[in-house]
C-alpha positions as CSV (number, residue, x, y, z in Angstrom):
1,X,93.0,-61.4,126.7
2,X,95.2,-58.7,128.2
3,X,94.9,-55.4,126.9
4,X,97.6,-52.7,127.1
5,X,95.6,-49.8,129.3
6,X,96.7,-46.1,128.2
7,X,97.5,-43.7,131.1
8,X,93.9,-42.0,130.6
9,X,92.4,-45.6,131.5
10,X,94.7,-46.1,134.2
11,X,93.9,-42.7,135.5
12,X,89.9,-42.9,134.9
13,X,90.4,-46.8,136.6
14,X,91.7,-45.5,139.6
15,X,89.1,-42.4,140.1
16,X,86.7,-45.6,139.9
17,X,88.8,-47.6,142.6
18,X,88.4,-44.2,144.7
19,X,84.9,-43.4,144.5
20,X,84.0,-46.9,145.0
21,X,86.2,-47.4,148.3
22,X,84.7,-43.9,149.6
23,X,81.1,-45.2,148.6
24,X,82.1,-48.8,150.4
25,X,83.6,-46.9,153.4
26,X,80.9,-44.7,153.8
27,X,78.3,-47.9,154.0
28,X,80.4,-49.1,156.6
29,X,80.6,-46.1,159.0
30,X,77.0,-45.7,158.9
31,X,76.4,-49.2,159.2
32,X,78.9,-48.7,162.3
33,X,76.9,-45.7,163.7
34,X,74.1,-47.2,163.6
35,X,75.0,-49.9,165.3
36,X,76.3,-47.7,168.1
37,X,73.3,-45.8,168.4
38,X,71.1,-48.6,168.4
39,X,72.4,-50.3,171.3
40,X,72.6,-47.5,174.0
């Protein structure tokens, strides 16, 4: 079932898309750091 979104839902969508990336990319640069730290 495909749904016509409205530019508020495409807007609200893409704030989502953003804040999870940044969440995801945060994870992996501390995941990272750690890493970096742990093996000195």
């Amino acid at each position: 079932m495909i749904v016509a979104m409205t530019p508020e839902q495409k807007k609200s969508n893409v704030r989502l898309g953003l804040i999870l990336a940044s969440v995801a990319l945060a994870i992996l640069v501390g995941f990272v750091a750690k890493l970096v730290l742990l093996q000195r």
